[in-house]
C-alpha positions in Angstrom: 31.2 33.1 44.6 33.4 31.5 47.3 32.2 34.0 49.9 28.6 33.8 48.8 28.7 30.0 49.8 30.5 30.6 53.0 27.5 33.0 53.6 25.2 30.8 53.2 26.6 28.0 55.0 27.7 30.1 58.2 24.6 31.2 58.5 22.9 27.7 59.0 26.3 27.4 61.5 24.8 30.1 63.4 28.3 31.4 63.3 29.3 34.8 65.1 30.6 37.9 63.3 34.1 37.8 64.9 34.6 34.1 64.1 33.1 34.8 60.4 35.9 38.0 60.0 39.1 35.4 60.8 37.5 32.5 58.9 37.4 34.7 55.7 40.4 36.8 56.2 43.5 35.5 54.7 46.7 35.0 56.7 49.2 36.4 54.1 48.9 38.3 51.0 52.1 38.8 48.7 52.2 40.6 45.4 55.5 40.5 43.8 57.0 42.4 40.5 59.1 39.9 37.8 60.8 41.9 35.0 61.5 39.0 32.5 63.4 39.4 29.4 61.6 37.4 26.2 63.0 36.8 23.2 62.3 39.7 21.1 64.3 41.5 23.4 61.7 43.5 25.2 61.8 43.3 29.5 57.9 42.5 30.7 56.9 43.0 33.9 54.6 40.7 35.0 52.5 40.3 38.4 52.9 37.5 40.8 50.4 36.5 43.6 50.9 34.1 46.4 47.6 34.0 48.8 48.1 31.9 51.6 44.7 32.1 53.5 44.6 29.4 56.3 47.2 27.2 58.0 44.9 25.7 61.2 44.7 22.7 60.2 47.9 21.9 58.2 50.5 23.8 55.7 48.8 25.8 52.9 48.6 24.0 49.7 47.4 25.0 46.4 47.7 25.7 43.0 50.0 28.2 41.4 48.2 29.2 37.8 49.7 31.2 34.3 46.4 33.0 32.9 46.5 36.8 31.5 43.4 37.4 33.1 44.9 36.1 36.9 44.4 39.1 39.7 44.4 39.0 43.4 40.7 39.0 44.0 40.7 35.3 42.0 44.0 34.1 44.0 42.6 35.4 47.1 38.9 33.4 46.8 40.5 30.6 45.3 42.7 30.3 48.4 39.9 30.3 50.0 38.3 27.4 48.6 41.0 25.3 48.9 41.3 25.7 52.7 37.4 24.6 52.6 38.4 22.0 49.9 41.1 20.3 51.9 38.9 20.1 55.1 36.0 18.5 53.2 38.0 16.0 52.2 40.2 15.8 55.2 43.6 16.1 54.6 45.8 18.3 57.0 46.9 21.1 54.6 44.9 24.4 54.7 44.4 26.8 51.8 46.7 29.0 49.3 46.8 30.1 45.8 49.4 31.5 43.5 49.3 32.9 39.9 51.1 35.0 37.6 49.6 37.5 35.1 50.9 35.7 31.9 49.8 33.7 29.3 51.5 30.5 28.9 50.5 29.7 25.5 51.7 32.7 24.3 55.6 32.4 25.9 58.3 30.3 25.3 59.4 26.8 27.5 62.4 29.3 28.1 60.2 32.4 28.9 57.8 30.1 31.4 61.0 28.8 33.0 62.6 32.2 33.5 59.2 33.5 34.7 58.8 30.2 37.4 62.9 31.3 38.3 61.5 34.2 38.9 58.8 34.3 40.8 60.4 31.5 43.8 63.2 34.2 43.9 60.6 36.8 45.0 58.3 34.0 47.3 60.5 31.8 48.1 61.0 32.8 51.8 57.3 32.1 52.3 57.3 28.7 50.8 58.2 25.1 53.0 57.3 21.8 52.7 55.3 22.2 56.2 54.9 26.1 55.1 53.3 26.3 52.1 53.2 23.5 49.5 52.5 24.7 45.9 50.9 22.8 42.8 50.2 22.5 39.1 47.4 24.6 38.2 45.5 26.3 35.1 48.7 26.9 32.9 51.1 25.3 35.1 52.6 21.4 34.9 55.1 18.9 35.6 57.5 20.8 34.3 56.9 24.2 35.9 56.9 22.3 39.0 60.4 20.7 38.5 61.3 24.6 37.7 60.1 25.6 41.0 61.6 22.4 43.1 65.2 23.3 41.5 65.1 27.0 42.6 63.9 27.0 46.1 66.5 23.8 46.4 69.8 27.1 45.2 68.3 28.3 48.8 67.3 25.6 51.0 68.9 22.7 49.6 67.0 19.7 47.9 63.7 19.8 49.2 61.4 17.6 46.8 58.2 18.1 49.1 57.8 21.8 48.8 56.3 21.3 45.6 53.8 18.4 44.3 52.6 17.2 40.8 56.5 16.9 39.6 57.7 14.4 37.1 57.9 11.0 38.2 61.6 11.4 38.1 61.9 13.5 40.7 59.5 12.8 43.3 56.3 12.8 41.6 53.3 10.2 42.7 51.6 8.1 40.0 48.6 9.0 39.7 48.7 12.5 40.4 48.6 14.1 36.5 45.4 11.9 36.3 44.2 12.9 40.0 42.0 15.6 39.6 40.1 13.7 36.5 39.9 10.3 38.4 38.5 11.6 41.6 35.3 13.4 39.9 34.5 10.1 38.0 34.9 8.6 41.4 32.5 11.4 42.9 30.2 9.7 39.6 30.4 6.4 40.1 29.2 7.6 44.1 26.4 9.4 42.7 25.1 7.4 40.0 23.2 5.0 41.8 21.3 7.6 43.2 19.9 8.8 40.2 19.5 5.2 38.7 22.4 5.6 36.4 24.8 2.7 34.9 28.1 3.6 33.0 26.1 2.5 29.9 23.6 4.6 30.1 25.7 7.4 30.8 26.3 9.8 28.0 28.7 12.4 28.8 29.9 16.2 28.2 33.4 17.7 28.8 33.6 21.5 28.5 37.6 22.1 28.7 39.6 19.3 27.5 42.7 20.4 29.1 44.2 18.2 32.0 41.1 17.7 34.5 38.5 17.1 32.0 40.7 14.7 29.1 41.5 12.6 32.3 38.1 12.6 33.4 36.6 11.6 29.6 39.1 8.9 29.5 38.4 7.2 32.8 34.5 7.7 32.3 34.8 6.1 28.7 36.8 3.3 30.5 33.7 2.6 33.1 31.7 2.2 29.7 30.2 6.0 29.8 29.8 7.0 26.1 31.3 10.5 25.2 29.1 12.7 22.8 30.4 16.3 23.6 33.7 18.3 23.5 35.2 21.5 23.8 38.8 23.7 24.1 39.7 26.9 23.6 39.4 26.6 19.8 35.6 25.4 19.9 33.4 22.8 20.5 32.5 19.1 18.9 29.3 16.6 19.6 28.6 13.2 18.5 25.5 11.1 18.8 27.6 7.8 18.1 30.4 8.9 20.8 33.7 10.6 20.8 36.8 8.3 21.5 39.1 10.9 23.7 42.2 8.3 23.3 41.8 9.3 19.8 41.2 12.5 20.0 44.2 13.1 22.1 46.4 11.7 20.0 44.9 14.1 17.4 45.8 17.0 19.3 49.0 15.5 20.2 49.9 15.8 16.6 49.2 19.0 16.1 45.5 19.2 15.0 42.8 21.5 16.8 40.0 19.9 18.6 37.5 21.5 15.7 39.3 20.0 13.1 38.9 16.4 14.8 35.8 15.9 12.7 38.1 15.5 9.6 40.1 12.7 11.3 39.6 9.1 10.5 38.4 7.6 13.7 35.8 10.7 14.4 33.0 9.1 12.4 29.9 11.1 13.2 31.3 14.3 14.8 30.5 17.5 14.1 31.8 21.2 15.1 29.1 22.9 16.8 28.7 26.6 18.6 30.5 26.9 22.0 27.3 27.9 23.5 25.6 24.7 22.3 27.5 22.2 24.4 26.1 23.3 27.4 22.8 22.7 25.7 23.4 18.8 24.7 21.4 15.8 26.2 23.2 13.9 28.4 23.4 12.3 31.4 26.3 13.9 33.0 28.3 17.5 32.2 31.4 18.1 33.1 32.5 21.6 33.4 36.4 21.3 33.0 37.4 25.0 32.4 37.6 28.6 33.9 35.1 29.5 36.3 31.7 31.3 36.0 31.0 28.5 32.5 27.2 27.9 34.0 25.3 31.3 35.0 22.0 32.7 34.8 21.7 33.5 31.1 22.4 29.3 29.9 22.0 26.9 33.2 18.4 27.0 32.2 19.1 25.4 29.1 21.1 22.8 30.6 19.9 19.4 29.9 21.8 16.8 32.1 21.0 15.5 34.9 24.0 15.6 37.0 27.1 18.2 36.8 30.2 17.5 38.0 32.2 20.7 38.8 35.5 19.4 37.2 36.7 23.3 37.2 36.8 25.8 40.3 33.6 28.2 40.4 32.3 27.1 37.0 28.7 27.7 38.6 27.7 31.0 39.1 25.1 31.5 42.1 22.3 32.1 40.4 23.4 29.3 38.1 23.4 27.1 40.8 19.4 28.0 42.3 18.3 27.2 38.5 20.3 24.1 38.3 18.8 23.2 41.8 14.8 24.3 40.6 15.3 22.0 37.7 16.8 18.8 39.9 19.9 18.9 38.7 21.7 16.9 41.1 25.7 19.0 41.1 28.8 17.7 42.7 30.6 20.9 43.8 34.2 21.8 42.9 35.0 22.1 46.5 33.9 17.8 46.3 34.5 16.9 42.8 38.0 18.3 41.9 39.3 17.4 45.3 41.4 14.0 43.7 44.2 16.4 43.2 44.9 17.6 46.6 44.3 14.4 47.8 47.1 12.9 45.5 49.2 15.9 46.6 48.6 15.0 50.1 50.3 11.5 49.3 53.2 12.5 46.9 54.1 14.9 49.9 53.5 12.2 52.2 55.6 9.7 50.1 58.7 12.7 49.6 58.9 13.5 53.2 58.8 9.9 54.1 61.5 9.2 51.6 59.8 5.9 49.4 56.6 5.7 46.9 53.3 3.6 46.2 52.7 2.3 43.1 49.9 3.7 41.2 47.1 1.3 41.9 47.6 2.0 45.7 47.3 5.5 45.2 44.0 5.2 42.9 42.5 3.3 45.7 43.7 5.5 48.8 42.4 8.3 46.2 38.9 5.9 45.5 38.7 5.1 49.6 39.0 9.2 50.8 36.9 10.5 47.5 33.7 7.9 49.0 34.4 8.5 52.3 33.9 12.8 51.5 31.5 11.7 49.5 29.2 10.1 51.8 29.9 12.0 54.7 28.7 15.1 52.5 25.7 13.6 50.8 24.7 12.4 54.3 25.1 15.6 55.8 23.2 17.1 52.8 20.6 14.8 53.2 20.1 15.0 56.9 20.2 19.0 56.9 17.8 18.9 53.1 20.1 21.3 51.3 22.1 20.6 48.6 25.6 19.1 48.1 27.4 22.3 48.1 25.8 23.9 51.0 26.8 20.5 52.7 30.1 20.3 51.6 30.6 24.3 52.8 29.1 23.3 56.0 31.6 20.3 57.1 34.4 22.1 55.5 34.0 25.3 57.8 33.2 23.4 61.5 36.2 21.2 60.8 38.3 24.3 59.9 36.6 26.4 62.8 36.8 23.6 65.3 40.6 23.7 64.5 41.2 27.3 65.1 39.3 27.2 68.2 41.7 24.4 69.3 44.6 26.3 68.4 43.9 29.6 70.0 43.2 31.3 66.8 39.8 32.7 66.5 39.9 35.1 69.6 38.6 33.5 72.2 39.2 29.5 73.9 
């Protein structure tokens, strides 16, 4: 999908072949082995990936994700998208990715931990805080993150900006566990008036109700956006009346499933309903939250909002994305709308390396001020050019990151 939309938008660049070859090709690809003993005994070997694609315009950032399904064709597009992510929005970092072949709902705090131990041992020596920066991803927190600070610092020392999205305790920004959720309802609250839509008459859908979109169904309900869909992993749950996710959480938080929530007290009106179906609600605004590849050809026709925000990375297939467009759909790409946590990243790096820290209502609005700016600069670009967001958004994020190598030296020619 990620090299589909660079196609598309080098083409309208009118870039040359050469210049395409290094803008796609990754700097550094590492594929390590960690043997891990669980608790049953049993030594698995498990498959790490670190993809660090471009450095032009800054150090490579990006997530580092646990999923059983993780390979080094995702880690090497989504290392790609990052380095187009982080130009859109203009922070210096370029792009990486890292992920391990495990499931992390299915191991142990002790098993993840030995795993995280693991894997720095075997990538450390390519990690730095003006190297490569990792990050929280899909399976992947705080806590993972202090994991990985406290192993590279055995070999270099205390180093709190080599990773970001830590605890608060050591080093972490406010605001960034939010981040990612805040700056796609600030990528809303941008859009909205375009489409002649208040917070109150807003009704919304989250698919994936992990991090990104329970962040993002908070913060909307906050603005006055009523929530009348859900899902997780374990299913899916709609409500004409609205869905109060402080509620909701603190259902989960004590142990319930998100498909037993209709059963709760506060969840008056809420019903289980298919997976499949949620996609299909009316609404205003959906919010695909989860794994990539959610919206394709066989349901975006059946898609009933009006505006998608791309909480997730590649939830939009393609094809997905023409329909979407044929039926006016107006989508806020991932490479846009999930940008709040690089941006947050950018200033709890900032903030370690300059040795002090902002309190959070400073970093929502440095986070509010750069999410309009990309906004804006996209949407104008989009509007000047008549293609859509994305196309836009691909368009600015490869002349900033092309017009960067050129300056450096790095795309063959001066």
């Amino acid at each position: 999908m990620v090299s589909h939309h660079f196609s598309v938008a080098a083409d309208r660049l009118c870039l040359p072949d050469g210049v395409r070859r290094v803008a796609l090709a990754a700097e550094r690809e590492v594929q390590v082995q960690l043997p891990v003993r669980l608790h049953d005994g049993e030594t698995r070997v498990f498959t790490g990936f670190r993809v660090q694609h471009n450095s032009v315009r800054g150090p490579h950032k990006g997530g580092i994700r646990y999923h059983e399904l993780v390979d080094l064709d995702e880690v090497r597009a989504l290392a790609a998208l990052m380095t187009w992510k982080t130009a859109i929005v203009d922070v210096p970092f370029g792009g990486a990715k890292g992920g391990v072949n495990c499931s992390a709902r299915e191991l142990s705090e002790d098993e993840l931990e030995r795993v995280t131990r693991a894997l720095v041992d075997r990538i450390g020596d390519v990690l730095g805080p003006t190297r490569d920066i990792p990050a929280p991803d899909v399976g992947t927190n705080a806590q993972v993150m202090a994991w990985l600070m406290d192993e590279y610092g055995k070999l270099q020392g205390d180093t709190p900006a080599i990773v970001t999205g830590k605890p608060i305790s050591l080093g972490g920004s406010f605001g960034r566990q939010s981040a990612t959720g805040r700056g796609a309802v600030y990528a809303y609250r941008e859009a909205a008036p375009q489409l002649g839509l208040t917070p109150e008459s807003t009704r919304v859908v989250v698919q994936g109700f992990g991090n990104v979109g329970s962040w993002a169904a908070q913060i909307m309900t906050e603005l006055g956006c009523k929530l009348v869909g859900v899902s997780d992993s374990s299913g899916a749950i709609q409500s004409d009346a609205g869905i109060d996710p402080n509620s909701l959480l603190l259902h989960l938080a004590e142990g319930g499933e998100l498909v037993g929530y209709p059963d709760a007290p506060d969840a008056v009106g809420t019903e289980t309903v298919a997976p499949d179906e949620l996609l299909e609600l009316d609404c205003e605004v959906l919010i695909p939250a989860a794994l990539g590849g959610a919206i394709h050809a066989a349901n975006a026709d059946a898609v009933r909002a009006r505006m998608v925000i791309e909480g997730a990375n590649n939830p939009t297939t393609p094809a997905a994305d023409e329909i979407l467009g044929d039926k006016g759909v107006h989508v806020i790409p991932d490479v846009l709308a999930n940008a709040g946590g690089v941006i947050v990243s950018y200033f709890e790096w900032t903030q370690n390396l300059q040795h002090f820290r902002w309190d959070e209502d400073q970093v929502n609005q440095r986070l509010a001020a750069r999410m309009q700016r990309a906004y804006q600069q996209v949407a104008q670009r989009a509007g000047d050019g008549g293609v859509s967001l994305r196309v836009a958004a691909y368009e600015l994020g490869i002349q900033r990151v092309i017009e960067a190598g050129r300056l450096r030296g790095r795309l063959g020619y001066t």
